[in-house]
N, C-alpha and C positions, 0 to 999 in steps of 0.2 A: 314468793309467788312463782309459780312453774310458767315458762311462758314456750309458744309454740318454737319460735329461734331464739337464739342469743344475739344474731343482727340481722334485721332485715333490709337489704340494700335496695333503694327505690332509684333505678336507673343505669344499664349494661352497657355505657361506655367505656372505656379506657381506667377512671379510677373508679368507679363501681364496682368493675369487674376485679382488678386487681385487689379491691380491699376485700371482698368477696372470697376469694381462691386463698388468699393469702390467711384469712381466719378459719375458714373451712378446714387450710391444711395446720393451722393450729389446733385444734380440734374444737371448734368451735359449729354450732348448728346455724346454716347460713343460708336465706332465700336471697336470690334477687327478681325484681319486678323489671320489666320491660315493653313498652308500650310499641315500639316504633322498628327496630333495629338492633341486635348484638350489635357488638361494636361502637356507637353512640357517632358523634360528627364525622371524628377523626376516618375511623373506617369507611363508611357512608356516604358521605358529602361534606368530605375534611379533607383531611394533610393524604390520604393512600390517591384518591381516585384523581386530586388536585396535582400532584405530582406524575402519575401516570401520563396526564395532559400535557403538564411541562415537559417531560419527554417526548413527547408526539410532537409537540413545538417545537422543540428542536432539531427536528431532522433536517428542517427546512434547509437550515446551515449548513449542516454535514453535506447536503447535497453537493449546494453553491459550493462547499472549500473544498470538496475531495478533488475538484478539476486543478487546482494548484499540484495534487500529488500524482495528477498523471491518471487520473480516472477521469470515463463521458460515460458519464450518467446517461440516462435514456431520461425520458419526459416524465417528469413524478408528477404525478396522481394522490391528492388526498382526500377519504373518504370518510365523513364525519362520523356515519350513521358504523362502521365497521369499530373504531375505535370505542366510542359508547358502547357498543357489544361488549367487547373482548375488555372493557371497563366492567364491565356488570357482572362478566363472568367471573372475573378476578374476585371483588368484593362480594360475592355471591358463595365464594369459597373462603375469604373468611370468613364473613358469618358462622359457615358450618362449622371452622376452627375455634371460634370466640366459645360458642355452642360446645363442642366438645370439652374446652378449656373450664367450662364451668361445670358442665355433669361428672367429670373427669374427678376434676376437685371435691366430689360428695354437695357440691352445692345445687338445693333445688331452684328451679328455674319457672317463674312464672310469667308468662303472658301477658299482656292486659297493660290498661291502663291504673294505678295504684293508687289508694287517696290515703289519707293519713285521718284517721276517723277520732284518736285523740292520743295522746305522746308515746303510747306503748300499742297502738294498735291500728292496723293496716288493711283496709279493703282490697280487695281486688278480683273482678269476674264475679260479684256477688259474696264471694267469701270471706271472712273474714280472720286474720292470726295476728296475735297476738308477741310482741318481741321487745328483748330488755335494751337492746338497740337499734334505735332506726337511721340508715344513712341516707342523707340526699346528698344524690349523684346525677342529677336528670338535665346538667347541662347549661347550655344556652340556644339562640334563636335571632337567630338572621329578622332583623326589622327593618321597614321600610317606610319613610317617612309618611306621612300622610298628604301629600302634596296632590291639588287635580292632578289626576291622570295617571294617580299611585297605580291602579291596576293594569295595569299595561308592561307596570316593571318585572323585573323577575331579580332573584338573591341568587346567593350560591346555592342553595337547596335545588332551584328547577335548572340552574346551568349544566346540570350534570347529568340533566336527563333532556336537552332540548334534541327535537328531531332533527334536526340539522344548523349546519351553522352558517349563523345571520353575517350576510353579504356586509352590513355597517354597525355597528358595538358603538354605543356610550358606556364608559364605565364610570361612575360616581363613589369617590372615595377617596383618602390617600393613604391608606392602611395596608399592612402587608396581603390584605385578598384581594383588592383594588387591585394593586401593580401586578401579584401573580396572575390575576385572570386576564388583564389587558396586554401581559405577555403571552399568553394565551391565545386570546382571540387573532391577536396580530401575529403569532406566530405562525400559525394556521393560517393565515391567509384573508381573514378578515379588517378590514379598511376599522381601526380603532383609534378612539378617542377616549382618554384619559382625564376625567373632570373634578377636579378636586376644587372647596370653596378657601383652602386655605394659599399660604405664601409658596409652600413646597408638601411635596408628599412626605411620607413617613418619619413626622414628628414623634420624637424619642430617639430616632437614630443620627449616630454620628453624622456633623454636618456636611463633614468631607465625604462621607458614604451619599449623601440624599442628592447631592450638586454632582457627583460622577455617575450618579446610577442616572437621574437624568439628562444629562450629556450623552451618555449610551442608548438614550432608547428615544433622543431627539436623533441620535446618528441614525437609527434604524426604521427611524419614519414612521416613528407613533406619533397622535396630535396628542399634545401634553396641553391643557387647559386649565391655568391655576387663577385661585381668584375668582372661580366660576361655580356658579350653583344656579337648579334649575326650578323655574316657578311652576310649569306645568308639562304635563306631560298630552296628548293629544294623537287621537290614533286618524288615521287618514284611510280616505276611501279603497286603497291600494292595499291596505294593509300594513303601513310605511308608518312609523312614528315620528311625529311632529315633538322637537322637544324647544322649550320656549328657556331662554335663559334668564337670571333676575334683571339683566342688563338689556335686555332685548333681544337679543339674539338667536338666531335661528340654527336646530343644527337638525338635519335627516336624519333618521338609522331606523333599521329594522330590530334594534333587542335594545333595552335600555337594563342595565345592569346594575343594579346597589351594594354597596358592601362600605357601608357606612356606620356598620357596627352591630354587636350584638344582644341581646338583654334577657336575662335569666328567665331558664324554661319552668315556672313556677305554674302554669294553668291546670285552676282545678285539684291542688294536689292537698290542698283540704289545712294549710297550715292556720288559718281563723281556727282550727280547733286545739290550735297547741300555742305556748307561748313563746314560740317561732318571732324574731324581730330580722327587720329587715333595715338596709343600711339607708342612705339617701337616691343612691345610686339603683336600688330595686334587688341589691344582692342579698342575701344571707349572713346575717352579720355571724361572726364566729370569734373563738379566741385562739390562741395559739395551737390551740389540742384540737381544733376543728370543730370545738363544742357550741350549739348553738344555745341562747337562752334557756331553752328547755333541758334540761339533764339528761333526757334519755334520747337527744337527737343531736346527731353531726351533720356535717356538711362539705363537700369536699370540689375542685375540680372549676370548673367556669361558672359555675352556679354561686361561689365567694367572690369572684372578681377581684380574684388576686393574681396572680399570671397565670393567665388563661393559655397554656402550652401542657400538649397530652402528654409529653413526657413527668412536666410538675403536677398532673395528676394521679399520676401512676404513683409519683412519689410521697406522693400525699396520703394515695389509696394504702400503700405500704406502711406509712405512720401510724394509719388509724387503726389497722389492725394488730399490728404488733404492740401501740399502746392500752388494748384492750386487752387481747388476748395473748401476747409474748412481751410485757413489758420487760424484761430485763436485757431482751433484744430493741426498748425503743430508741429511737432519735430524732428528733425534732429537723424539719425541710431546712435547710439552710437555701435561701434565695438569692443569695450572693452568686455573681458568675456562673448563671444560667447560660449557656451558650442558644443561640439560635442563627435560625436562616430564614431569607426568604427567597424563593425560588420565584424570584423575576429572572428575566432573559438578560444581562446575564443577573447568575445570581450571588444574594447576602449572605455572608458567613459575619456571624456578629459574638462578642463572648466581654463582660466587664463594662467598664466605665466609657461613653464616648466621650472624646476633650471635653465638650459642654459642662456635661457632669463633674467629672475630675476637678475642673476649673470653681465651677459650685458649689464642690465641696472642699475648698479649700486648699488642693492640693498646688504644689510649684510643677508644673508638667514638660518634658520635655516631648514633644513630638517625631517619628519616625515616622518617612512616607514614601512610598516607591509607586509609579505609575509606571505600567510595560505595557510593549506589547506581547501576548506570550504567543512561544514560538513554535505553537502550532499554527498561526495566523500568517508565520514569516512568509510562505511558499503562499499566500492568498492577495487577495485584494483587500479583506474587510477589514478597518483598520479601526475595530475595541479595544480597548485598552483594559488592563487589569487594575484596580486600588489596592494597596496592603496598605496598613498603618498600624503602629503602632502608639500609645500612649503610656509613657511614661513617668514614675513620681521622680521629681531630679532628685531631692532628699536622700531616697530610700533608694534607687532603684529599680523599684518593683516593679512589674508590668499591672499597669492597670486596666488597660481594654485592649485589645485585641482586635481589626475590623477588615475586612476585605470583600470587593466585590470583583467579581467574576468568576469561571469556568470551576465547579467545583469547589466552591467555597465554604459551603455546609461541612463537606467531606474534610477538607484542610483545617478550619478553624475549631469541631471537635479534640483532634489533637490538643490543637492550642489548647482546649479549656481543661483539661487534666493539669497545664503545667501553670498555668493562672492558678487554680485551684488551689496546686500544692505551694502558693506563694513566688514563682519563679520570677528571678530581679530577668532587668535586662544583660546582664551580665551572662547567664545560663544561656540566653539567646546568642550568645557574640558566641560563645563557647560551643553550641553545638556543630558538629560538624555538617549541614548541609546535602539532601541529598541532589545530583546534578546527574541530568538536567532537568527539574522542574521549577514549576512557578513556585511551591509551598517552600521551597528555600530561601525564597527572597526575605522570610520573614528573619532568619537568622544570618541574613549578611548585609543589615540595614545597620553602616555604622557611623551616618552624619546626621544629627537633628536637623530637620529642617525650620522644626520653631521652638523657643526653651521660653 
């Protein structure tokens, strides 16, 4: 059978797009659907315009510290509604980039919202085409519990577009958008509160990372709130929200914030007509090839709910095409030592195993640990401290995770994960030489355990 493409990709985020471009330029005939946005979260109201924010947050400090090196700052001024601008404008130019990245490619590009009408065939704007394969790529979707007084909250979708910024922040979470955004609000100048229902924020990460990140951001005069979850929400004649806690408790604010998690953007996309299976969880069940139940349909990106990170989408997007269309160039994602960050104030550089794990699985670990202060803070008052740590197998040697919080950490710990990657013992660590004077050296002249 002749069919109108050879893959029809339903959804221009990050791996939609990449698997798109990438089969196009194999010489494959390639549509993608788009409802909402080039770019999908990451671009939009994801990791670009979240990070931009974290920048604007920090100037706060650069202010305060430059008077240690002999600078008087005049009176800083920060202007919410300018930044949101000069935010829009940015992502408003990728877009046009995502956009040219795909027409570029020979890939046609359609508009609209997409339905899947049955395994080889795709709706959209009324029309209909016909494809030997269909990908979903369309993502996930900020939820928010259904608690009284759910509407009054708002997600990371409308935080990035509020008219200005609210005088008092709840933020409800302990997830890495939770601390990013509540380093956010508080950086900026907003009186924030950090609400999580569990023991500590950002379970999954090493335990010595979660106890020193908040140690740092109890020094910095966030209200950290664990053990806490809220019954209702209540908006007040002022326009003030009333937030009621399961324990009784009362707290004010003017913006009540959720990032309590995500759940696949499946509405309406018509998969009752294919034999599309879904996991427990509401994802896309797949196999190793990204194949779903149906033969003629993949899936790929946070819509699997497998590491929901745009870079392991990109990577993903790049398997599916090459296993289609350039199979003798395929390779199967390897999700071991995934490196990541989180850009709380300060922030996560993360890459491997944290002790927990290691421990869990079996291994004899030795521990590497350095706490500074780095010494751009010398000449200051503000007295944060940096984490590095390393986790080591005693056995083998090997480095097994990698973990550091503070100034730059994302940027440092990338390295690190190339030399994880290629297997490096702690040994290659003793051996390298060092560059001084920085903080990212610490990691190679850490040579006492501090627990075996």
């Amino acid at each position: 059978m002749a069919y109108d493409f050879d893959l029809y990709v339903i959804g221009a985020g990050s791996g939609g797009v990449r698997a798109a471009r990438f089969a196009a330029g194999f010489g494959a005939k390639v549509a993608v659907a788009e409802s909402r946005y080039l770019g999908g979260t990451c671009v939009n109201v994801g990791c670009v315009p979240k990070k931009l924010l974290v920048y604007g947050a920090h100037f706060a400090e650069d202010f305060e510290q430059s008077a240690g090196f002999g600078w008087t700052p005049g009176e800083a001024k920060f202007d919410w509604a300018t930044l949101i601008a000069n935010k829009d404008r940015e992502i408003n130019r990728l877009n046009g980039i995502y956009r040219n990245l795909l027409v570029n490619s020979g890939v046609t590009l359609h508009e609209g919202h997409a339905q899947i009408v049955d395994p080889n065939t795709v709706e959209i704007n009324g029309e209909r085409y016909t494809a030997k394969n269909i990908l979903i790529a369309t993502g996930g979707w900020p939820q928010i519990p259904e608690i009284p007084g759910h509407e009054h909250a708002i997600s990371s979708n409308q935080a990035f577009f509020l008219k200005e910024l609210p005088k008092r922040v709840v933020v409800v979470g302990g997830g890495y958008i939770a601390v990013e955004f509540a380093g956010i609000f508080h950086g900026l100048g907003a009186e924030t509160t950090l609400l999580y229902r569990g023991e500590l924020f950002l379970r999954g990460f090493d335990g010595a990372v979660r106890k020193h990140l908040q140690e740092e951001l109890t020094k910095r005069g966030m209200n950290l709130q664990f053990n806490s979850d809220i019954e209702r929400i209540d908006k007040q004649s002022d326009g003030s929200l009333k937030v009621t806690l399961k324990d009784g408790r009362e707290l004010e604010a003017d913006c009540v914030f959720y990032a309590t998690g995500r759940r696949p953007m499946l509405d309406n996309l018509g998969l009752e007509n294919t034999g599309v299976k879904l996991d427990k969880k509401g994802f896309i069940e797949v196999d190793e090839q990204y194949q779903t139940a149906e033969p003629s349909i993949l899936a790929l990106g946070d819509v699997i709910g497998r590491v929901q990170l745009t870079p392991v989408a990109l990577a993903e997007g790049m398997a599916v095409a090459r296993r289609l269309f350039k199979p003798e160039q395929y390779r199967p994602v390897d999700y071991k030592m995934i490196p990541t960050a989180v850009f709380s104030l300060p922030n996560i550089g993360t890459v491997g195993l944290s002790e927990e794990e290691a421990r869990e699985a079996g291994h004899e670990v030795q521990i590497f640990e350095s706490r500074f202060r780095p010494m751009k803070l010398t000449l200051t008052d503000c007295q944060e401290r940096t984490l590095m740590k390393l986790v080591v197998d005693a056995k083998t040697d090997k480095v097994l995770g990698c973990h550091m919080v503070g100034p730059d950490a994302g940027e440092i710990v990338q390295g690190l994960a190339i030399a994880l990657k290629a297997g490096a013992t702690k040994r290659h660590f003793d051996e390298t030489i060092g560059v001084h004077p920085t903080a990212a050296e610490e990691f190679v002249t850490m040579r006492t355990p501090v627990m075996a």
